[in-house]
C-alpha positions in Angstrom: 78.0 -4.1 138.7 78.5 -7.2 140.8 78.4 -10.8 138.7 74.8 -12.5 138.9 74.3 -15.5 141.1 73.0 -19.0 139.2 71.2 -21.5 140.1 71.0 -25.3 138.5 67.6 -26.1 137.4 66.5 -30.0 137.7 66.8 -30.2 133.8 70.7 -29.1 135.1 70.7 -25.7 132.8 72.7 -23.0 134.9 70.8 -20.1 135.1 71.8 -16.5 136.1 69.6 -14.1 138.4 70.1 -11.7 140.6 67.4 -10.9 143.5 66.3 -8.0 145.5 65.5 -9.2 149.5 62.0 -7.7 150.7 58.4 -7.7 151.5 55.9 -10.0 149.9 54.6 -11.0 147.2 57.9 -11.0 145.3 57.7 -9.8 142.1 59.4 -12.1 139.3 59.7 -10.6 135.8 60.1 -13.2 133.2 61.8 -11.5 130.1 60.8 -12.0 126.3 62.3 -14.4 123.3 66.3 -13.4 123.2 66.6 -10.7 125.8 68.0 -10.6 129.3 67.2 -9.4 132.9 69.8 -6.0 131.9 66.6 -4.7 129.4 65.0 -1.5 130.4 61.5 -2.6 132.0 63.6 -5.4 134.4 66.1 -2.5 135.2 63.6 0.1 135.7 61.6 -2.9 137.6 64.6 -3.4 139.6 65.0 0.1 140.9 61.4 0.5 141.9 62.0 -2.5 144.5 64.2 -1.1 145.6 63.0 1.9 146.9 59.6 -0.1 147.6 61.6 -2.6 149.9 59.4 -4.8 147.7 60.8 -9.0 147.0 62.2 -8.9 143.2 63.5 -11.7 140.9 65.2 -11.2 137.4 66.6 -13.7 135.8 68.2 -15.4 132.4 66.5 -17.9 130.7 69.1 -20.4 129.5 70.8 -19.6 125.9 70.1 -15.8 127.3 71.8 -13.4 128.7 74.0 -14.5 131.4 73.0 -17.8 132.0 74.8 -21.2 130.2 73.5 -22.9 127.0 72.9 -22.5 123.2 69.6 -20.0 122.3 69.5 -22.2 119.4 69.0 -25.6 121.7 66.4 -24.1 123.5 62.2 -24.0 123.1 59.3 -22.8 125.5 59.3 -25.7 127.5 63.0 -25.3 128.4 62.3 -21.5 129.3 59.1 -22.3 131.6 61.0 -24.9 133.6 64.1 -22.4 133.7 61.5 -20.1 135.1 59.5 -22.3 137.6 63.5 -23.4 138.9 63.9 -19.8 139.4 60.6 -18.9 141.6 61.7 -21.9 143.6 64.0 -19.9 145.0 61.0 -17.2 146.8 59.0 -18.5 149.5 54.8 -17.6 149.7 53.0 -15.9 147.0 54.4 -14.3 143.1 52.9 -11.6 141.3 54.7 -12.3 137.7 55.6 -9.2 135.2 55.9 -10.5 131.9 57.3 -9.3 128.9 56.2 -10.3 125.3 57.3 -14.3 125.4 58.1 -14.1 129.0 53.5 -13.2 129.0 53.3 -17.0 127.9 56.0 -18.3 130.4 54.2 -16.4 132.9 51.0 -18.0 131.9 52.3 -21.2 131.9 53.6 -20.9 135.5 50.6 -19.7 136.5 48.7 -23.1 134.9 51.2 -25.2 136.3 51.2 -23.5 140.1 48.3 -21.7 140.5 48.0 -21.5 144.0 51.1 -19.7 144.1 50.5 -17.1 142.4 48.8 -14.1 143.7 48.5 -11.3 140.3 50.1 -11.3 136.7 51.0 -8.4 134.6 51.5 -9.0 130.7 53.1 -6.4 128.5 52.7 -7.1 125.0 52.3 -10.7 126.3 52.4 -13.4 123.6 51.0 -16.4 124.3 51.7 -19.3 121.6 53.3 -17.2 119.7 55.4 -19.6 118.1 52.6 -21.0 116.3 50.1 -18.3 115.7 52.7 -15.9 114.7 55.6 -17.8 113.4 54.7 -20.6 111.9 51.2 -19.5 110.7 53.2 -16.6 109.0 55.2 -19.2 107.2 55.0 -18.9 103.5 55.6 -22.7 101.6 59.3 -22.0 101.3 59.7 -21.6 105.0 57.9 -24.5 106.4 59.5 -26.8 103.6 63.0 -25.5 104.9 62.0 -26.0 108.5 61.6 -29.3 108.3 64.2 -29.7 105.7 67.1 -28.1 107.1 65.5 -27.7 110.6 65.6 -23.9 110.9 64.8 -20.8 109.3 66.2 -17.4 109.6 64.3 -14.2 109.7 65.5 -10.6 109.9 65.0 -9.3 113.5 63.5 -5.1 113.8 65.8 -5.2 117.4 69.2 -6.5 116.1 71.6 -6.8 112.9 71.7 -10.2 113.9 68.3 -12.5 112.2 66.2 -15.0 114.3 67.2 -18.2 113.5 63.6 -20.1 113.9 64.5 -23.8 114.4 62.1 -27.1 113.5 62.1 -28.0 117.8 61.1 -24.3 118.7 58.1 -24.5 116.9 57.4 -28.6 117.4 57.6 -28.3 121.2 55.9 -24.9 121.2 53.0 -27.0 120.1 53.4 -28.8 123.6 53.1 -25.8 125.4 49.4 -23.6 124.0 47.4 -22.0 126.6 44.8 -20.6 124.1 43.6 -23.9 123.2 41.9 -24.8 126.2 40.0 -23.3 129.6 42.4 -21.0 130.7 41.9 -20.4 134.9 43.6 -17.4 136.6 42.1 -16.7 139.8 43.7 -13.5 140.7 44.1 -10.0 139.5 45.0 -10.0 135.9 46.2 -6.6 134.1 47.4 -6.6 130.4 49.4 -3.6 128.8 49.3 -3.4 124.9 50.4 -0.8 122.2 48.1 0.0 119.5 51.5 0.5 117.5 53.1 -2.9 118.3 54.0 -4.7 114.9 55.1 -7.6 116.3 52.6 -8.7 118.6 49.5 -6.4 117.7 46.2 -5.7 119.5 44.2 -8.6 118.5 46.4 -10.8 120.4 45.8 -9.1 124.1 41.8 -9.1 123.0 42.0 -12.9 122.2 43.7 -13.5 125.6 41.0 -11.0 127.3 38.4 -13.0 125.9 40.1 -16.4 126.3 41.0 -16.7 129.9 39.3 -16.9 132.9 39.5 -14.2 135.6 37.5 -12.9 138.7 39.2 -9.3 138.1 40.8 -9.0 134.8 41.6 -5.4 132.5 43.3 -4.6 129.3 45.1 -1.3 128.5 46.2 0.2 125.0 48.3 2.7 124.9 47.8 4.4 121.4 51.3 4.9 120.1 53.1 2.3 121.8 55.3 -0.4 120.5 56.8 -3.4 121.3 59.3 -2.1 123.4 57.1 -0.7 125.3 59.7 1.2 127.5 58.9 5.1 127.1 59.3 7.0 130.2 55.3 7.1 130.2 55.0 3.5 129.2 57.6 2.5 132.0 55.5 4.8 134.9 52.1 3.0 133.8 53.6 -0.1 134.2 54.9 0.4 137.6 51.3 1.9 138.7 50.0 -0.7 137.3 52.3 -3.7 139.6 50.9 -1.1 142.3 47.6 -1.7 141.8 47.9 -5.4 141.9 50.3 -6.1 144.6 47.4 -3.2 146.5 44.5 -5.4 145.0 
């Protein structure tokens, strides 16, 4: 496979993407917390622009994949600016796919430029998750060792490597909550969940449902399904599913 392109973001974070020329609205799929645009949903995503002739944009958030920086340096806000610097490089309207944390990056483009933004498809999408779900599930040791030593590592289900939680991921996180206050999308919303998702269960997609503000909004579970998320029948509802926006 040929090398990714990058782009320099105003923040000046170099940032790897690759995109696919075609027809409007581009699709932009904004990955989740420490994975990369080479993950089976972008991949399969990629392939079905392709044959669609459809506009398509994967890319690296910086300390990810392919693109420069520490993962440890980085926080949500860094991650939602990489991503707005990378849909500045489409012209006309974005229907966003994303993908556990890449849900609340999604969500926070779409607060930040609305009128862009013509449909938004979250799978297992996590808004503020770095609060609700981290630092909420904190026991006293953990929060006395964030702000001691200014991380904390827990195991991680999807690599022998832990998560290294640092003190700035959840501080600036706190910056960043779109479940806090009215929460306006004015287009075509769908959300994908698995009942059998451990990480970010049910509940979560039901508080979003009920949170935000749409003319034309719907919520899916798929009993069975995990986090991943990336079955060969989760993979084809999620394709249909982009189809019935971008149609809508």
């Amino acid at each position: 496979m040929s090398d990714p392109d990058f782009l320099v973001t105003p923040e000046g974070r170099r940032i790897a993407y690759r995109l696919t020329d075609g027809q409007g609205p581009a699709v932009v799929f904004c990955g989740g917390f420490k994975s990369d645009m080479e993950g089976t949903k972008a991949l399969h995503l990629q392939a079905w622009a392709e044959r669609s002739g459809r506009a398509f944009l994967r890319f690296d958030y910086s300390g990810h994949g392919q693109s420069e920086g520490a993962f440890l340096e980085g926080a949500i806000g860094d991650w939602f600016e990489d991503a707005r610097a990378a849909c500045g490089l489409l012209a006309g309207p974005l229907v966003l796919v994303g993908s556990s944390m890449g849900g609340w990056i999604s969500l926070l483009l779409a607060r930040a430029m609305p009128e862009r933004i013509a449909g938004f498809v979250g799978i297992a999408a996590a808004p503020d998750f770095t609060e609700d779900s981290m630092w909420t599930g904190f026991n006293a040791a953990q929060r006395e060792a964030l702000q001691r030593v200014g991380q904390v590592v827990m195991p991680s289900d999807y690599s022998e490597e832990p998560y290294i939680i640092t003190r700035r991921l959840i501080e600036e996180g706190r910056d960043r909550l779109v479940l806090r206050e009215p929460l306006d999308l004015p287009f075509p919303v769908r959300l994908l969940q698995g009942t059998a998702d451990e990480d970010v269960p049910p509940s979560v997609a039901l508080r979003l449902l009920d949170h935000a503000v749409s003319p034309d909004m719907r919520l899916t579970l798929v009993k069975g399904a995990d986090h991943r998320f990336s079955t060969p029948a989760c993979l084809s509802l999620m394709e249909a599913t982009l189809e019935e926006v971008l149609a809508a």
